[in-house]
C-alpha positions as CSV (number, residue, x, y, z in Angstrom):
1,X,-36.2,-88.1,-76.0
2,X,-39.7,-88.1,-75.2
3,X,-39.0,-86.8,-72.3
4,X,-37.2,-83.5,-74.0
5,X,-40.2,-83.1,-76.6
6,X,-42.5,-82.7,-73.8
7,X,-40.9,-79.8,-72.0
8,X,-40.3,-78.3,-75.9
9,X,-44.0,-78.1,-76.1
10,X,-44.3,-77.0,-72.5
11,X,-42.1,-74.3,-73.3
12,X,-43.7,-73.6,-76.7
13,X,-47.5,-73.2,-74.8
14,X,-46.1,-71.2,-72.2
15,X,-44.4,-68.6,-74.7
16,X,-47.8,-68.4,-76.4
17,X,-49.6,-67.8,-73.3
18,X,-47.1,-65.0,-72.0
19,X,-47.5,-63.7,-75.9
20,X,-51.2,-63.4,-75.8
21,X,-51.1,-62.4,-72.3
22,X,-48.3,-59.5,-73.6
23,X,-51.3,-58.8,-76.4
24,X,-53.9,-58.2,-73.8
25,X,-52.0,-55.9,-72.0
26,X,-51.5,-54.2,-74.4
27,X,-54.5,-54.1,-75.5
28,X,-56.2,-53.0,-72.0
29,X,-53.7,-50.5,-71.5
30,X,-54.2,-48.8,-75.0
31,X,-57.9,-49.1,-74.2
32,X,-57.5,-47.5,-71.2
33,X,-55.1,-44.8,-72.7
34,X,-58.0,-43.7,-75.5
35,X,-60.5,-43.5,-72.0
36,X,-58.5,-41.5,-70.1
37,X,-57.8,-39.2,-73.6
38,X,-61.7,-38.8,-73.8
39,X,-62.1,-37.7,-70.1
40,X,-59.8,-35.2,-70.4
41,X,-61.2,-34.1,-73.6
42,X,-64.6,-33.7,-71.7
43,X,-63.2,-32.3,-68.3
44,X,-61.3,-29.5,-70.7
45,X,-64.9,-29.2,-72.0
46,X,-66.5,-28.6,-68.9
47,X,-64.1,-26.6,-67.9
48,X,-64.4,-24.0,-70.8
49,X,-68.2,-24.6,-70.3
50,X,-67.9,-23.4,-66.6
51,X,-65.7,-20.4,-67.4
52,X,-68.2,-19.6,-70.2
53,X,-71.1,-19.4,-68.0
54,X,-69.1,-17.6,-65.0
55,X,-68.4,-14.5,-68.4
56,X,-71.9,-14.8,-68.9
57,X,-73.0,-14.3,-65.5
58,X,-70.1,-11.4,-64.6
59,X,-71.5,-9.9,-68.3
60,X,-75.2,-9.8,-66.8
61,X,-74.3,-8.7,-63.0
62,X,-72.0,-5.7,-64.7
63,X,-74.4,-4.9,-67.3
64,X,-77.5,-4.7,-64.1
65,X,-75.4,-2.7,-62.3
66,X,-74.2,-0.2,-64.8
67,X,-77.9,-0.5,-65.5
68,X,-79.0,0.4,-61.8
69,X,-76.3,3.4,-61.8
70,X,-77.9,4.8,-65.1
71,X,-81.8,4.6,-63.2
72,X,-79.9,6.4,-60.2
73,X,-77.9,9.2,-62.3
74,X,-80.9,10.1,-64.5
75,X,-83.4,9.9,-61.7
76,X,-81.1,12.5,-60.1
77,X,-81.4,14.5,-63.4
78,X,-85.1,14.1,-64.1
79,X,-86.6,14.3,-60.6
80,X,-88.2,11.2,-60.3
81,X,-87.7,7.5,-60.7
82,X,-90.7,7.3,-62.7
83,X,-89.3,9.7,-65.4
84,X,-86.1,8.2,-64.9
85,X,-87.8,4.6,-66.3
86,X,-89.6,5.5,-68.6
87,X,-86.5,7.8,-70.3
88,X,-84.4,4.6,-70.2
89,X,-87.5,2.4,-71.7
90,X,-87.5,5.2,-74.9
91,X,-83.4,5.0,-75.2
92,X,-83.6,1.2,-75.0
93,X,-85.7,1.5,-77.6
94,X,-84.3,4.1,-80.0
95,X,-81.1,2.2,-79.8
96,X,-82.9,-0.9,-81.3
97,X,-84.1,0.7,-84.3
98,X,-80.8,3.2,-84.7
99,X,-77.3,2.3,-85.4
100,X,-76.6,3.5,-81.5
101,X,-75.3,1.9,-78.7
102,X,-77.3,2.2,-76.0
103,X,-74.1,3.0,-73.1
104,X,-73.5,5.8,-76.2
105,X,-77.2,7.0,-76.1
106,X,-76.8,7.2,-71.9
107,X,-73.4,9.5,-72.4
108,X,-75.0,11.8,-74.8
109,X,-78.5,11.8,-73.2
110,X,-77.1,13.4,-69.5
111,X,-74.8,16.1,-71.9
112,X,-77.8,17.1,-73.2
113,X,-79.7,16.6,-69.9
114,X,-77.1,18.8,-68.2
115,X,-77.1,21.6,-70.8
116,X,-80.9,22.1,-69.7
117,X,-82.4,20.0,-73.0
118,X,-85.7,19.1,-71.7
119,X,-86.0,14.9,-71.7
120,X,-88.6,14.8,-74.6
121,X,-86.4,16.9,-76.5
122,X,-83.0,14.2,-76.5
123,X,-83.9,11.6,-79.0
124,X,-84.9,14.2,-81.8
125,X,-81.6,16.0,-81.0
126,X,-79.9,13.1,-81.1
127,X,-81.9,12.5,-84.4
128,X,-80.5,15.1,-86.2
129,X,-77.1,15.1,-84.7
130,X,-76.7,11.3,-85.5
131,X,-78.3,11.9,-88.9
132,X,-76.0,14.8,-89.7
133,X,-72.8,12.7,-88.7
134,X,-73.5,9.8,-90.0
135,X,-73.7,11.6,-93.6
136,X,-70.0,11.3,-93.3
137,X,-69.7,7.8,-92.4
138,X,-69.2,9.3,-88.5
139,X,-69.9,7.2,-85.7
140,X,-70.5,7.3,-81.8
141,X,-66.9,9.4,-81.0
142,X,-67.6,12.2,-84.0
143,X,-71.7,12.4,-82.1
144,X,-69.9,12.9,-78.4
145,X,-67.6,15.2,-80.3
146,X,-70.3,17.4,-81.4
147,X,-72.4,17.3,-78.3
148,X,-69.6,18.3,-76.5
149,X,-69.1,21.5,-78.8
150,X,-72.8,21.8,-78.3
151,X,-72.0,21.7,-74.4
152,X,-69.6,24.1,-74.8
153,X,-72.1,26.5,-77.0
154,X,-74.1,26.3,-73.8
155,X,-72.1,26.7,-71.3
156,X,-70.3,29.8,-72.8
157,X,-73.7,31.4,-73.2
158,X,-72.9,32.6,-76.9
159,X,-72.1,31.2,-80.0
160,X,-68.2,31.2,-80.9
161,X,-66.3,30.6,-83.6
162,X,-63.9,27.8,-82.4
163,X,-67.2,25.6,-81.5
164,X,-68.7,26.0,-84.6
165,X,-64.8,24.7,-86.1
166,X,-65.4,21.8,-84.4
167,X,-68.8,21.1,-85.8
168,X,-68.0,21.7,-89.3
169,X,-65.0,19.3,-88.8
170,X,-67.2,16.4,-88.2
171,X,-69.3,17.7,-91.8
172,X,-72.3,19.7,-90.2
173,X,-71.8,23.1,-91.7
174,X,-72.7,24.9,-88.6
175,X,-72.4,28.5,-89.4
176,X,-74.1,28.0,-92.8
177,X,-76.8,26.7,-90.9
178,X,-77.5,29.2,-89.0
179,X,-77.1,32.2,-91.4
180,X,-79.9,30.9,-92.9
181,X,-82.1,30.0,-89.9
182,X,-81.4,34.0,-88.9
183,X,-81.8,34.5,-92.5
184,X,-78.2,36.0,-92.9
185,X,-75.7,35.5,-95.8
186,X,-72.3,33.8,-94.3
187,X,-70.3,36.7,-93.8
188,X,-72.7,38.6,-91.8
189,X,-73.9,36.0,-89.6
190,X,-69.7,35.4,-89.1
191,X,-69.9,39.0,-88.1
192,X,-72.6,38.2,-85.4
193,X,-70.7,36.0,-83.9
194,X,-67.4,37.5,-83.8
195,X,-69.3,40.3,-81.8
196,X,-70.7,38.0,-79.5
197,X,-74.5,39.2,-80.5
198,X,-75.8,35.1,-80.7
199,X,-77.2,33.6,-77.9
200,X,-76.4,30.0,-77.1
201,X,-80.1,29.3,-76.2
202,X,-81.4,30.8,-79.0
203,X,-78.9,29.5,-82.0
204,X,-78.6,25.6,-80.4
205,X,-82.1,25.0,-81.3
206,X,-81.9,26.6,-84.7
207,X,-79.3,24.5,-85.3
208,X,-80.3,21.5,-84.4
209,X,-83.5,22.4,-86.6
210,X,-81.5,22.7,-89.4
């Protein structure tokens, strides 16, 4: 009997041994579960850190070398590095104090540059043309609507009809304007135009003016 009792309590302390060995398993394991949870956590971090900086870096290197083409194109344009520099420098600028964009303010800039606007003469246009869209709630696509009507003014030599359409589309009203820069009523300045008798480089300023 005593005999029988012993091996019970043999039994009995081994069962509690493999119990709290069971426990500590268990315990390690979810331990180690909750570890490896966090390192994936962080590597998912890192990762999306990593990709992060490689956008940020691809942003920079894309935006130097749009950059670089801009100094290139308008050097072309102006004659001279030097002018080419110090036109960006003042479009970098306006863009800061203006609701443009600077990428909008190079598109419109070489327009205007390639319609024989002299380079001191851009941001005022763009002034007024920005000023007179905006009155509508425009934005950049109505401004490199109406420089391109203006591009067409120029290229055609004389003020037309369908150009002027286009401008009073976008709010500016173009013929009015100039009917009374030639001091004209409407109708007659209408009649001007219709007989080809404006010239392009004399009414784009005028208009701008007004």
């Amino acid at each position: 009997a005593a005999n029988v009792t012993a091996a019970q309590a043999g039994v009995a302390a081994a069962n509690t041994r493999t119990t709290a060995n069971t426990q500590q398993t268990a315990t390690a394991t979810a331990t180690l579960t909750a570890t490896l949870g966090k390192l994936a956590v962080a590597l998912v971090g890192v990762n999306v850190g990593m990709k992060a900086l490689t956008f940020a870096k691809d942003s920079i290197v894309g935006f130097n070398s749009t950059l670089e083409q801009t100094r290139i194109a308008f050097t072309t344009m102006l004659g001279s590095a030097q002018k080419a520099d110090a036109f960006i420098a003042e479009m970098k600028a306006f863009a800061r104090t203006t609701p443009f964009e600077f990428s909008g303010l190079v598109t419109a800039s070489q327009r205007l540059i390639a319609m024989g606007i002299a380079a001191k003469d851009i941001k005022p246009y763009l002034t007024a043309i920005g000023d007179a869209v905006a009155g509508l709630g425009g934005g950049r696509a109505e401004v490199d609507r109406f420089v391109l009507a203006l591009g067409q003014m120029s290229t055609a030599g004389k003020v037309n009809a369908q150009d002027l359409r286009q401008m009073t589309e976008l709010g500016v009203p173009a013929t009015r304007i100039l009917a009374e820069a030639y001091g004209l009523t409407v109708a007659q300045m209408r009649k001007m135009i219709e007989t080809g008798n404006v010239m392009s480089a004399d009414a784009i300023p005028r208009l701008i003016a007004g």
